[in-house]
C-alpha angles and dihedrals in degrees: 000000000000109000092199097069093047084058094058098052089041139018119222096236090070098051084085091090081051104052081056096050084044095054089063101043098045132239097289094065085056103112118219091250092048093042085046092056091038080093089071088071089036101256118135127176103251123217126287084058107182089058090077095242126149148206125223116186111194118216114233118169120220086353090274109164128176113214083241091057085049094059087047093056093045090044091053090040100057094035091055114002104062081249089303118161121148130178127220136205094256086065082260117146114210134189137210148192090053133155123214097240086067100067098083097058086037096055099036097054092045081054098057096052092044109265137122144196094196118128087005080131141013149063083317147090094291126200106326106225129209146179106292105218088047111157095018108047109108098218107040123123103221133358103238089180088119094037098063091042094056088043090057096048092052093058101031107111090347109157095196084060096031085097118043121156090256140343112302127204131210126185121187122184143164092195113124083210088064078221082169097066102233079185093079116026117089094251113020118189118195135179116236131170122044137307092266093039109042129156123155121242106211120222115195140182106043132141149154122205113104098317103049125198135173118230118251136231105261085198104233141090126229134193122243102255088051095067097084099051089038088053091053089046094055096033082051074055102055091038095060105026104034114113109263097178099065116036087194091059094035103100119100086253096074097053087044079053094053098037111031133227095282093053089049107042080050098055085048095052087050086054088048098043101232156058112285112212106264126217138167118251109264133216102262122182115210120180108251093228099068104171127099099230106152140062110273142156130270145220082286112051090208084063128062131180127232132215120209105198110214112192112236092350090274119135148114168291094236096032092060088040094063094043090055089044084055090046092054093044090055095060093248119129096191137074136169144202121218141218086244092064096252139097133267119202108200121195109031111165105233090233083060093047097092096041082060108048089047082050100051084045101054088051093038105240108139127227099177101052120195116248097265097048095047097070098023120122138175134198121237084263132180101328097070105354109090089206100047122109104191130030119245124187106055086044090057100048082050089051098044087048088064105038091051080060101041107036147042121192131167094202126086116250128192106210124177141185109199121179100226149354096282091084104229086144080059084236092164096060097051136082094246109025111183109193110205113233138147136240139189124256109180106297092347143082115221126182121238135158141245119222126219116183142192103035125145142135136233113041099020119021115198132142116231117276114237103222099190101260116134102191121203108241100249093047091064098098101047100038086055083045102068090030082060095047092045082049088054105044099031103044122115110240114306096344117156126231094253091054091048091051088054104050084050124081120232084247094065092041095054082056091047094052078055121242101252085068103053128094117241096184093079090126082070094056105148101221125217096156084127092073114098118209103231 
């Protein structure tokens, strides 16, 4: 099917009459081209396909949550998704295990608490992320709470913006740790200069899958009221210049790539009608661990936030219900999902605070995460998502079990288990990427992953290194085990994992990783490169 040409006979916003009339004839009346624009409304066929299930990604800008939309989305979870409620690295939350005669009910109850699952998917401005602790966070630069608001309200249900040549991401963030990765979202705003001079640089091109590129500087500052009207300008760039022939050249990467910063930057002034500041690109130190992970103060020293880490982003119906049931009890009326897969609580009074955390003990959610499980995160993989190889959640809670045992560290890792080639894990990104593939083993296919290592973002960009170690699945935790204990006791000063990766050849980190755990049987690799996330 060429999507392409569906588009052009009908635009993704107006599959949503369809889905209802859908939802009374059954999924197999649904016919390829109106199951190709469901994504629109974030709805995807899960694996296994022919069993009629479904995925619905809720859109959730900036992660913002009431208490009240919490217990919606745990409601809806446990009354048609089997409980189902997962969490992704764009703040989304998406549920599984869904008929089609239950999107009606699905869609119209999120509406009416103000929630949406429109433009969650498809060849359009997808869920806007932000800093999660916007608007609380002590240290932050800027409170972008407003701008991404007013960013979402602009390309919700936009028609000028309904067909681009691919998904588009934006990210948008005040945070002086950049937790939201401007280096790899299609557009990235950041805040630079001091509380009481701020102006955003904007980064633009970047991108992951199976071709990844970092953004780029675009070499200007705007002002904050200019963001919305910047973001239409680039996203008018990528609609009529994107590349509609082939899909896996089809991300704005790939035209920043052709044409260059000056060329583009340029195109998008002539859309705006004016000169943008420009400004070199300055050398900007960012912390390497990004993430809020840990119970802090706010704005208001009477208040704290509080992170919920949730392993992998999976949990559950029951499990959201309760932590909107605390947050209620505490007196807070905001929460937020984060880019990292887990939950943020805001507004906790600091006389509450012990009540909650016995609370979140007794019904074992955690609020100090080890090392391992803090920056850990995980793709959909082979139980619902019909182009993963491996499975994941299940492996990196495994993996995280062993490595609490086995090892301490004092330094942040970003370790992900991601299901195929196509990084929505984000593996290339991280300091240990593990890319999910199968091999045969006689007359069998077992999975195994591939490890990348020494990825990372900020003061050295670099994407992992594959070093040509293909690990069998149940090997993970103890070959990263003994690479994390060579890394301790080896490293020079404070080095951090990624610098030691790069002053190692792949030869000695394969040694590192032990031989017993490595696969041998890397000549039988079953190859499905060929797959593209959408």
């Amino acid at each position: 099917m060429n999507i392409e040409e569906v588009k052009k006979r009908k635009d993704g916003l107006d599959v949503l009459a369809d889905i209802y009339r859908y939802a009374t004839l059954g999924d197999k009346s649904v016919s390829p081209e109106d199951e190709a624009l469901f994504r629109w409304y974030g709805i995807y066929t899960q694996r296994p396909a022919e069993d009629g299930f479904f995925m619905v990604r809720l859109r959730i800008p900036g992660g913002t949550l009431t208490p009240n939309q919490l217990h919606t989305i745990a409601d809806l979870s446990n009354k048609y998704a089997r409980g189902s409620a997962d969490i992704t690295v764009r703040q989304n939350i998406q549920f599984h295990w869904v008929r089609i005669e239950s999107l009606p009910e699905i869609l119209n109850t999120l509406q009416s608490v103000g929630l949406s699952t429109t433009e969650a998917c498809g060849d359009c401005v997808r869920n806007i992320i932000s800093c999660p602790v916007s608007g609380v966070d002590q240290n932050e630069l800027f409170d972008t709470s407003e701008i991404i608001n007013n960013v979402n309200k602009f390309f919700l249900g936009n028609r000028e913006f309904s067909n681009l040549p691919r998904k588009f991401k934006i990210a948008i963030t005040g945070c002086h740790l950049h937790c939201i990765y401007p280096e790899i979202n299609d557009i990235g705003i950041f805040a630079v200069g001091t509380k009481n001079n701020i102006a955003f640089r904007v980064r633009v091109g970047g991108g992951l899958s199976t071709m990844p590129r970092f953004s780029k500087d675009l070499g200007v500052l705007l002002d904050p009221d200019e963001i919305v009207e910047v973001c239409g300008a680039m996203a008018e760039v990528f609609r009529d210049e994107g590349n509609r022939t082939n899909r896996k050249r089809a991300r704005l990467k790939f035209l920043i790539e052709q044409w260059e910063i000056p060329r583009f930057r340029q195109e998008v002034e002539n859309r705006l009608g004016r000169k943008f500041i420009y400004s070199p690109q300055p050398e900007n130190y960012v912390p390497q661990d990004r993430s809020h992970s840990f119970i802090n103060n706010q704005h208001n020293p009477d208040l704290s936030y509080v992170p919920i880490s949730v392993l992998g982003g999976r949990t559950s119906g029951d499990e959201l219900k309760r932590l909107a049931e605390l947050t209620e009890q505490c007196g807070s009326s905001r929460i937020r999902t984060t880019n990292t897969q887990s939950i943020i609580l805001l507004d906790i009074p600091n006389q509450r605070l012990e009540f909650l955390k016995q609370k979140l003990d007794s019904k074992g959610f955690n609020y100090a995460p080890s090392w391992s499980r803090k920056s850990m995160i995980a793709c959909t993989g082979t139980q619902f998502c019909k182009l993963a190889i491996a499975e994941t959640k299940t492996r990196a809670a495994i993996i995280n079990d062993y490595l609490e045992q086995n090892v301490e560290l004092d330094t942040p890792l970003r370790i992900s288990v991601t299901g195929c080639p196509n990084s929505c894990g984000q593996h290339h990104i991280c300091d240990v990427g593990l890319e999910g593939a199968l091999v045969h083993i006689g007359e069998t296919k077992q999975e195994v992953f591939q490890v990348f290592l020494g990825g990372g973002v900020g003061k050295q960009e670099s994407f992992g290194k594959r070093i040509g170690v293909r690990i069998k699945a149940n090997k993970v935790g103890e070959s990263l085990a003994q690479l994390f204990n060579h890394y301790k006791e080896n490293r020079i000063q404070d080095e951090t994992f990624q610098e030691f990766c790069l002053r190692h050849t792949s030869q000695q980190l394969k040694g590192f990783l032990g031989n017993s755990a490595i696969s041998a049987i890397s000549d039988n690799f079953v190859n499905k490169t060929n797959l593209a996330a959408d």
